[in-house]
C-alpha positions as CSV (number, residue, x, y, z in Angstrom):
1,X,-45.0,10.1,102.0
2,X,-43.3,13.4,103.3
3,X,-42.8,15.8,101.2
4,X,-38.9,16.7,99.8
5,X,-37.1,19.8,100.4
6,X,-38.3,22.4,97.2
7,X,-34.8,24.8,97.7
8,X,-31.5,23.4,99.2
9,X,-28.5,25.9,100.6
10,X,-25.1,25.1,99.2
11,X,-21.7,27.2,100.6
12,X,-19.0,27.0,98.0
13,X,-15.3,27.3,100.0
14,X,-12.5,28.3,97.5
15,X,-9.8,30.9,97.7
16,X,-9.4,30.5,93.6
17,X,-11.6,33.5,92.8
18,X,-12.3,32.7,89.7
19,X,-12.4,28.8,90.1
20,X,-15.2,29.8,92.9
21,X,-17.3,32.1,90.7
22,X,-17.5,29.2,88.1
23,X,-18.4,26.6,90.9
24,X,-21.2,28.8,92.1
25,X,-22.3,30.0,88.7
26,X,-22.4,26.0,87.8
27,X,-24.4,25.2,90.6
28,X,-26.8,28.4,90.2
29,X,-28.1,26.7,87.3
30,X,-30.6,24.8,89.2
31,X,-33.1,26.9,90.5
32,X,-33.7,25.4,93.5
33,X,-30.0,26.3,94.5
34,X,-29.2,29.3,97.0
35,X,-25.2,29.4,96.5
36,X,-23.0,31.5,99.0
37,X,-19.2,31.3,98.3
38,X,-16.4,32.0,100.5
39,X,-12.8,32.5,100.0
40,X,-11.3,30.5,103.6
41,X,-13.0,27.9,106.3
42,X,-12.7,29.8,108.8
43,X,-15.5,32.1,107.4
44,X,-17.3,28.5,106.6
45,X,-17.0,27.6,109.7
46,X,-18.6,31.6,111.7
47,X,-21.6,30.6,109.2
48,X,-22.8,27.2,109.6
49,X,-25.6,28.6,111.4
50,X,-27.3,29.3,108.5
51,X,-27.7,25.8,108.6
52,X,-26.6,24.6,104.9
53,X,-27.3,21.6,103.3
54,X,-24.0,20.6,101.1
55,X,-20.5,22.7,101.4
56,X,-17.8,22.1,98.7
57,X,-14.6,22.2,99.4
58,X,-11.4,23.3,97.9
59,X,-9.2,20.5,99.9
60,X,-5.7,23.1,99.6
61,X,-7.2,25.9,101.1
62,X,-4.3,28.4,103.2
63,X,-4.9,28.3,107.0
64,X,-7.0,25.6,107.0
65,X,-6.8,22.8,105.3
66,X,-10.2,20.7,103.7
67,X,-9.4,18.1,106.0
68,X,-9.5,20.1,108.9
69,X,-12.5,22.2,107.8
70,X,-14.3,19.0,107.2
71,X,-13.4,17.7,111.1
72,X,-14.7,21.1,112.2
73,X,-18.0,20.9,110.2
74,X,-18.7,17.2,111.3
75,X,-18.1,18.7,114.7
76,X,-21.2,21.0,114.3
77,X,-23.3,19.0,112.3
78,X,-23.0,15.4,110.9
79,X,-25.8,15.7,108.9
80,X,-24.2,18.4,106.2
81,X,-23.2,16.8,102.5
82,X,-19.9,18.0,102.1
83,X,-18.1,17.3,98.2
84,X,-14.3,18.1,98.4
85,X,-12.8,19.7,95.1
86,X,-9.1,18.8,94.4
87,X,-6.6,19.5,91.9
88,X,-4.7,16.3,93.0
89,X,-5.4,12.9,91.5
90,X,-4.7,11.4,94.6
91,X,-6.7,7.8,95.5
92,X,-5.1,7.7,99.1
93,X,-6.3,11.3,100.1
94,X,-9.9,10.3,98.6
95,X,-10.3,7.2,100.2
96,X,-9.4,8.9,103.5
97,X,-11.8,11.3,103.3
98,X,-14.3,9.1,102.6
99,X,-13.8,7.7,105.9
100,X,-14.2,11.1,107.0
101,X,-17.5,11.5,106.2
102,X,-17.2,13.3,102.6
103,X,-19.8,12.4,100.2
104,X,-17.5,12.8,97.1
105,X,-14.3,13.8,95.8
106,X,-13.8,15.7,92.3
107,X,-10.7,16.4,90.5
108,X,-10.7,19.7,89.1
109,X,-10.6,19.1,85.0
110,X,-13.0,19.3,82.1
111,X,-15.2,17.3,83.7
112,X,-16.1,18.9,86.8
113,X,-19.1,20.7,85.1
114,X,-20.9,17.3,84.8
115,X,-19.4,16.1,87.8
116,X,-20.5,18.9,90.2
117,X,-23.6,19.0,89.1
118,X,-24.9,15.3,89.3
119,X,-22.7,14.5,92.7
120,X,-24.6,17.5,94.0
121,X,-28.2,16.3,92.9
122,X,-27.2,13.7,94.7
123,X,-26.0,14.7,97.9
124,X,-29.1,17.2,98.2
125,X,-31.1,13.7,97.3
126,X,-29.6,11.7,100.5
127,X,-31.1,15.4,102.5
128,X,-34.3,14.9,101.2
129,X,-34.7,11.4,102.3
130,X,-33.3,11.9,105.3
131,X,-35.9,14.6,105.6
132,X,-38.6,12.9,104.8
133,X,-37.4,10.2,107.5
134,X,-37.5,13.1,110.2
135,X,-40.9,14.2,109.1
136,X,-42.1,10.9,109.3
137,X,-41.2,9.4,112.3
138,X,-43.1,12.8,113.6
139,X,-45.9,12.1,111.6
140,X,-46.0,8.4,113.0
141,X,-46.1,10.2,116.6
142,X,-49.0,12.3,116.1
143,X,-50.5,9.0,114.5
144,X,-50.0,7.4,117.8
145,X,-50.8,10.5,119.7
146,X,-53.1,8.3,122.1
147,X,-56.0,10.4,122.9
148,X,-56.7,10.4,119.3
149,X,-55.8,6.7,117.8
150,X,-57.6,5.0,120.9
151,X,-60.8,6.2,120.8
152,X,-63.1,6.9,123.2
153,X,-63.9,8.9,126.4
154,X,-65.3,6.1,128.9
155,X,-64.5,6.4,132.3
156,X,-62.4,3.3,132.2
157,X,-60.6,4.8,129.4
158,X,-59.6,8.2,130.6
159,X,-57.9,5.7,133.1
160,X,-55.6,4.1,130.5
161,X,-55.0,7.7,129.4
162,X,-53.6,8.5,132.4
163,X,-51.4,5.7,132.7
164,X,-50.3,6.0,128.9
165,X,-49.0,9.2,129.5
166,X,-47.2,8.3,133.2
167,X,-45.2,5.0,130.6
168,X,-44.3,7.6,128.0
169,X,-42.7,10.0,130.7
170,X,-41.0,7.4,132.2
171,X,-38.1,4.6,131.4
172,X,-39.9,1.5,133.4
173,X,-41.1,-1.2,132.1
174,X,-44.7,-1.9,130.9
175,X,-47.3,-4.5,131.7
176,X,-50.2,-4.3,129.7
177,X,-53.0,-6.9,130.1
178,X,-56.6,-7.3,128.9
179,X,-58.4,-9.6,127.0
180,X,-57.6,-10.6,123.3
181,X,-58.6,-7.9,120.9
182,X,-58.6,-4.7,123.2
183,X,-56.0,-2.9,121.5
184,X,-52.6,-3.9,123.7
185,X,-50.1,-3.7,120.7
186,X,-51.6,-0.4,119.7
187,X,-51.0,1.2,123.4
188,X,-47.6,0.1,123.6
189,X,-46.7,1.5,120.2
190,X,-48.4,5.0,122.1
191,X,-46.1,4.6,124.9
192,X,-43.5,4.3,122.2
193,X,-43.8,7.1,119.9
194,X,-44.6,9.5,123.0
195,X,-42.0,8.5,124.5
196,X,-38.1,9.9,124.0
197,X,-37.2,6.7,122.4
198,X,-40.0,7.7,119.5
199,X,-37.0,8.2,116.8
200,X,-35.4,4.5,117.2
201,X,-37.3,1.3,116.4
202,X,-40.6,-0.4,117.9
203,X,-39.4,-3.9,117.9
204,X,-43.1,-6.0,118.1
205,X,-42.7,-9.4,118.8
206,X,-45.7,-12.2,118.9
207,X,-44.5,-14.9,120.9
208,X,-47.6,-17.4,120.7
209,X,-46.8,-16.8,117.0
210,X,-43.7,-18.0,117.2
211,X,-42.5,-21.7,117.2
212,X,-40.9,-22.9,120.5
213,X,-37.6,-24.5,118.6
214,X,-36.9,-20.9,117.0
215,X,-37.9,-18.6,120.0
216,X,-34.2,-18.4,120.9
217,X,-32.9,-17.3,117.6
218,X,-36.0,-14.6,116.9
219,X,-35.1,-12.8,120.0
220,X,-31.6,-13.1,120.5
221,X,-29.9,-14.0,117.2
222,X,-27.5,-16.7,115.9
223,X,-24.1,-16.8,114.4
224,X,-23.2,-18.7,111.0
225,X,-23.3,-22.0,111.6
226,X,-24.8,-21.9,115.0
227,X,-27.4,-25.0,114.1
228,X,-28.1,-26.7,110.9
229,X,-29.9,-24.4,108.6
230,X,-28.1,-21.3,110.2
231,X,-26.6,-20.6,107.2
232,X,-25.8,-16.4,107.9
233,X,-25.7,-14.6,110.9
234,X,-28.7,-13.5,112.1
235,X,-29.6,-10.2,114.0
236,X,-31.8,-10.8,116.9
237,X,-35.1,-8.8,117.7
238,X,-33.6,-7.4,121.0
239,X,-30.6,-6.0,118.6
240,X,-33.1,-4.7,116.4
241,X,-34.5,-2.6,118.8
242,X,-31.3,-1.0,120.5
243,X,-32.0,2.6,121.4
244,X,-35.5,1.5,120.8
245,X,-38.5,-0.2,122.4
246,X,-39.3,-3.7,122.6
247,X,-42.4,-5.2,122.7
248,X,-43.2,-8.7,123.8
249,X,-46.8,-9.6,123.6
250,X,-48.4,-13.0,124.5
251,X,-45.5,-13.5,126.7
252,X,-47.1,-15.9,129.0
253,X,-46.6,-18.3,126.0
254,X,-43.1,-17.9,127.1
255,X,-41.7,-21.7,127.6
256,X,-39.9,-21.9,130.9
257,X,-36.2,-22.5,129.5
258,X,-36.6,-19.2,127.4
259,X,-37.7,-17.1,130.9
260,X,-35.0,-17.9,132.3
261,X,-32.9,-16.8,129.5
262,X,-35.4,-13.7,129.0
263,X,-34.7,-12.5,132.7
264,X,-30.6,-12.9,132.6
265,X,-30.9,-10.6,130.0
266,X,-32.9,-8.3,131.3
267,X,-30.5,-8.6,134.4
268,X,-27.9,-8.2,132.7
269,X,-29.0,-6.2,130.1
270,X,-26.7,-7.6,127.2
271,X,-27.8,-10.5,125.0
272,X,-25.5,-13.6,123.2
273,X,-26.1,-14.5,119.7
274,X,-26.5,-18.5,119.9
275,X,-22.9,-19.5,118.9
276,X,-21.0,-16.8,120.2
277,X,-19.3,-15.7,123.6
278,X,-19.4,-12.7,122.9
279,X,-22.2,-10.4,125.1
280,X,-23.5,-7.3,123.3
281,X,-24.7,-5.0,125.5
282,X,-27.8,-3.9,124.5
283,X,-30.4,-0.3,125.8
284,X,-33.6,-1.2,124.9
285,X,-37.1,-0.3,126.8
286,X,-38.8,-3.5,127.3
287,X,-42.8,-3.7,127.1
288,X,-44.8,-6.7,127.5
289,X,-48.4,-8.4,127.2
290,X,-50.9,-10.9,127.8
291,X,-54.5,-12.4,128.1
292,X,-53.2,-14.3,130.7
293,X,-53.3,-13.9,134.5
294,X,-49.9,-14.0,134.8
295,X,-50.2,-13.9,138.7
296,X,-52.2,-17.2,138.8
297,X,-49.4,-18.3,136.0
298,X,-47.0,-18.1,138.5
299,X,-48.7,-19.7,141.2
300,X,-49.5,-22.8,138.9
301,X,-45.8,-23.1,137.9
302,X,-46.1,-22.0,134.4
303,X,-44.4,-18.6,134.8
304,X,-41.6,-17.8,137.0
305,X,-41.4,-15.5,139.7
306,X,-38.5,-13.7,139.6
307,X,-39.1,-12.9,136.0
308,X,-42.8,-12.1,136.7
309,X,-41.5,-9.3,139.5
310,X,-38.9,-8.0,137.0
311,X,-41.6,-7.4,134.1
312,X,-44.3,-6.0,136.1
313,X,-43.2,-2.4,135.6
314,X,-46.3,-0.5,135.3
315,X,-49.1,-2.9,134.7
316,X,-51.8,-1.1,132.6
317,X,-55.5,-3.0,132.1
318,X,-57.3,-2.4,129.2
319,X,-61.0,-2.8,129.7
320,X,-63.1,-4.9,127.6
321,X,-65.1,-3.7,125.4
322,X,-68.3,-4.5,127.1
323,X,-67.3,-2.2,129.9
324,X,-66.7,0.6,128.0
325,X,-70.3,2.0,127.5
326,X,-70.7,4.6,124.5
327,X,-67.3,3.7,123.3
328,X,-68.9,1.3,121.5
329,X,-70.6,3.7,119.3
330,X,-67.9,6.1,119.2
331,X,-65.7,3.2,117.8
332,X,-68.1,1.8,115.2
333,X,-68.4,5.4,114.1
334,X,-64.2,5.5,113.4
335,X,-64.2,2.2,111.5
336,X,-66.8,3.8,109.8
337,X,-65.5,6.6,108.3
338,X,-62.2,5.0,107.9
339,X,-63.8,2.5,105.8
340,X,-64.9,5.5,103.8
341,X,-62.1,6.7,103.1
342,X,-60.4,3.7,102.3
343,X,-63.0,2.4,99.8
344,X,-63.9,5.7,98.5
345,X,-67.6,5.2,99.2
346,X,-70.3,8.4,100.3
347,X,-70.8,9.0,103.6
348,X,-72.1,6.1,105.1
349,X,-74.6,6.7,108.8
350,X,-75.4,4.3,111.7
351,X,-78.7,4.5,112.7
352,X,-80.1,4.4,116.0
353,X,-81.7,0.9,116.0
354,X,-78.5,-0.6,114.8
355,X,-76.5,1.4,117.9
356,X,-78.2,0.2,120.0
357,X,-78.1,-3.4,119.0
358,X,-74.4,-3.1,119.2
359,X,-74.4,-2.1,122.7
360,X,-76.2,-4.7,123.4
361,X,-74.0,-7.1,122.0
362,X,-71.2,-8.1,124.9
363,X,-68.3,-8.2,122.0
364,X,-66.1,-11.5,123.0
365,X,-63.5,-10.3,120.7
366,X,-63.4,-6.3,121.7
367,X,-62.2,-4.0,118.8
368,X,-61.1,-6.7,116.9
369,X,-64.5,-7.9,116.5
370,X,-66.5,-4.9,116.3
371,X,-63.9,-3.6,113.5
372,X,-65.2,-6.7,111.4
373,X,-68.6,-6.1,112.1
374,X,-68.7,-3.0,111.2
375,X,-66.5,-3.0,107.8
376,X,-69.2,-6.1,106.6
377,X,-72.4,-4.0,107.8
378,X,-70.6,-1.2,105.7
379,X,-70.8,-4.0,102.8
380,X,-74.2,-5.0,103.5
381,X,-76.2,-2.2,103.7
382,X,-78.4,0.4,101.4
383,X,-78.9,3.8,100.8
384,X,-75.8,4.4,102.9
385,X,-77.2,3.7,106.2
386,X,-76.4,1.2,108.6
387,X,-79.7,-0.5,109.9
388,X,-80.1,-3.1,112.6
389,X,-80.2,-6.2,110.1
390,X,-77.0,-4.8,108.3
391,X,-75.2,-5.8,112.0
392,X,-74.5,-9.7,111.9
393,X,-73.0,-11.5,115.0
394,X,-72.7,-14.9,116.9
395,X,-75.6,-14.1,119.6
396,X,-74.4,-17.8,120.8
397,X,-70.9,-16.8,121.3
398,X,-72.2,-13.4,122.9
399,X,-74.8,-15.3,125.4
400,X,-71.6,-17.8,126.5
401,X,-69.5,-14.4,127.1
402,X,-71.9,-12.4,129.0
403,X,-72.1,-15.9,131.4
404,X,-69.1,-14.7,132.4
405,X,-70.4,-11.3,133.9
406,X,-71.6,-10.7,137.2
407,X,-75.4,-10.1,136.8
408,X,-78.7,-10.5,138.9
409,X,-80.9,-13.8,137.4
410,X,-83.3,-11.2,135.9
411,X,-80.3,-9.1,134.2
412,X,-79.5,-12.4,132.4
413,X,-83.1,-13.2,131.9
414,X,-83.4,-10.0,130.0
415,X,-80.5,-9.9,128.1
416,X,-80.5,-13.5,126.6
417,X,-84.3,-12.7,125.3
418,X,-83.3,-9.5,123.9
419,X,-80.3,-11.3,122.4
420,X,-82.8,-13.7,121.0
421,X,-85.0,-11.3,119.9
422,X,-82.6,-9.6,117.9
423,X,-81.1,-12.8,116.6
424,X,-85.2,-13.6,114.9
425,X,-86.2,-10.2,114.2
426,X,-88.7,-9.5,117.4
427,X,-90.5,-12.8,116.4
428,X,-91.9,-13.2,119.5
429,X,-93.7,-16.9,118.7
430,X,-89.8,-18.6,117.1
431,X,-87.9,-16.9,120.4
432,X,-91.0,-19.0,122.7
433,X,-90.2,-21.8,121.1
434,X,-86.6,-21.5,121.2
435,X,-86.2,-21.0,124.7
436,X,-89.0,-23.0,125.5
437,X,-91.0,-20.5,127.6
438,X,-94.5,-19.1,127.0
439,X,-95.2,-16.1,124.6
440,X,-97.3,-14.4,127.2
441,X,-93.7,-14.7,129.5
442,X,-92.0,-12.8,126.7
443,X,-94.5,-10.3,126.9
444,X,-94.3,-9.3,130.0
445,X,-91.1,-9.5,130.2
446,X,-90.8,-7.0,127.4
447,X,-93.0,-4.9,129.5
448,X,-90.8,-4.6,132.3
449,X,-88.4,-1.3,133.3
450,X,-85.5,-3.4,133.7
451,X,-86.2,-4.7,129.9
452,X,-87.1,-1.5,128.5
453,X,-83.8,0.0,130.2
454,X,-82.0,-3.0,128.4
455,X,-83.7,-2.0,124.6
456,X,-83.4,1.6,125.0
457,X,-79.6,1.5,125.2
């Protein structure tokens, strides 16, 4: 959590001179309090650069009236507290400057002691959260400051840098694709909090998550009594993220009826509640993502066209894992020492046998999956070292991945031994019989440059 404000600046306005010595000698009594009084607004007003954090007001001041003084401050800065301080009893004159913006109205009496002193606490409590909001949504920008949340510094990578920072200088839309795992949600939140929409809302929608019957309502909204079970008015995601970013991920999931809705909004760039007829126009930066070829989704008929060309944007690959080299270890060395920190552990070291058998490992389900490995081999292993043993995955799952991959017969050859070599712990008799080939293959095999290049990764 930010941290509050230690020492607030109040400016006392009253022409009273002795009703404004007692005002600021009541408020002095809190030390964190810098009180500076004046006796008309116009003086108020020459000093507001001094940036204070709560004014009172005398609301019959000569020449200028509170109500006009406080129409002139809200002029220069919304954000200041403002407490008006009236001899009238007047309800009507309260509520009105309520509406003004005022966070409080005090009769003078007996009571304004008291009064002052807790409506100012108060006041100077609504600056310290609002603060702390400030500080935060900058803190949650340098968290997303891309080239140090998305680790790494493959080739492939520097790539995505590149485009990151072309989306966050820009206003078009996003496509970001890759396969499931690779870290899409957390480049679109980068784009996002680099971006100049960073102090408004990052609206993240699933839509595979979603069921198909309530798709409609999630994004758009729905009056009172819209559908059965529609029981309030409900405010859609898209309203949600006015002013703000939008992000729609797994939207080849989209079923057709909703694209079509999905692109007359983006068109038209308002949305309809279900039940009303009334459009609400809406400004929101749209970012979207898939697993999908959405391409060959629009060739097969399961995505349309139009709405394909109008959500293409910028389209931003993510690499898989498997293509991203050292990353590997660079990442499993950041899961590592987060894991640290969050379970207060020592330091914790991954040696070089167990590097290398993750680089060796084709990781079907990118960071995701590496993130789990690594946080259980933190679990398993001693003397706070990671060893080879200590990192546990599904070599069948990784030899049906790299099938995938574009490899010469003796690349696959080599990998799938060393994969079953690792799997039974460089048993070279079990891995024979498992793959039904002779020992004295394996051997020499093993003896090869294009095996030894695979094992010394």
């Amino acid at each position: 959590m930010a941290n509050a404000k230690s020492s607030y600046k109040i400016f006392v306005v009253e022409d009273d001179t002795w009703y404004r010595n007692f005002l600021s000698y009541t408020l002095q009594l809190n030390p964190d309090y810098e009180v500076i009084s004046f006796d008309n607004g116009k003086d108020c007003l020459n000093n507001l650069h001094q940036k204070p954090d709560l004014i009172t007001i005398d609301y019959s001041l000569p020449g200028m009236n509170g109500a006009e003084l406080i129409k002139r401050i809200k002029e220069v800065d919304e954000q200041i507290q403002l407490i008006v301080i009236s001899g009238q009893d007047d309800v009507g004159t309260a509520v009105e400057l309520l509406k003004l913006g005022v966070f409080d109205y005090l009769i003078k009496n007996e009571d304004t002691k008291p009064r002052l002193l807790n409506s100012a606490q108060n006041a100077l409590f609504n600056v310290s959260l609002k603060t702390e909001i400030i500080e935060l949504k900058e803190d949650l920008g340098k968290k997303y400051d891309f080239s140090k949340t998305i680790i790494g510094n493959s080739d492939q990578l520097k790539k995505t840098f590149a485009l990151i920072e072309k989306a966050a200088n820009s206003k078009i839309t996003v496509s970001i694709t890759g396969e499931t795992g690779t870290g899409k949600e957390l480049v679109a939140k980068a784009i996002h909090y680099n971006s100049d929409r960073k102090k408004s809302s990052f609206v993240a929608v699933n839509v595979a998550a979603i069921p198909r019957e309530l798709i409609e309502s999630e994004l758009f909204g729905h009056e009172k009594g819209a559908f059965t079970g529609a029981d309030a008015r409900r405010i859609g995601k898209f309203e949600q993220a006015i002013k703000g970013t939008i992000f729609l991920d797994e939207i080849g999931e989209l079923d057709l009826n909703l694209q079509a809705k999905l692109l007359r909004v983006l068109q038209e760039r308002e949305v309809t509640r279900i039940g009303s007829n009334n459009a609400l126009p809406i400004d929101v930066r749209i970012i979207v993502a898939t697993h999908k070829n959405l391409a060959q989704e629009v060739q097969e008929g399961r995505f349309r066209e139009d709405l394909y060309y109008r959500l293409l944007g910028l389209p931003i690959h993510l690499p898989p894992l498997r293509d991203r080299g050292n990353d590997v270890v660079h990442l499993s060395k950041y899961f590592i020492d987060d894991y640290v920190k969050e379970n207060k552990t020592g330091k914790i070291t991954l040696s070089n046998e167990a590097q290398r058998k993750l680089m060796d490992y084709s990781f079907p389900g990118n960071i995701r999956e590496l993130k789990a490995i690594v946080e259980l081999a933190c679990v398993l292993c001693d003397n706070q070292t990671i060893e080879a043993q200590d990192i546990t995955y599904n070599s069948e799952k990784s030899i049906n991945n790299i099938l995938s991959q574009e490899m010469s017969f003796d690349d696959y050859t080599n990998l799938i031994i060393k994969l079953y070599l690792d799997k039974y712990d460089d048993n070279v008799i079990t891995v024979a019989k498992k793959l039904n080939i002779g020992k004295s293959t394996i051997y020499r095999i093993m003896k090869t440059d294009s095996f030894q290049k695979i094992y010394s990764k």
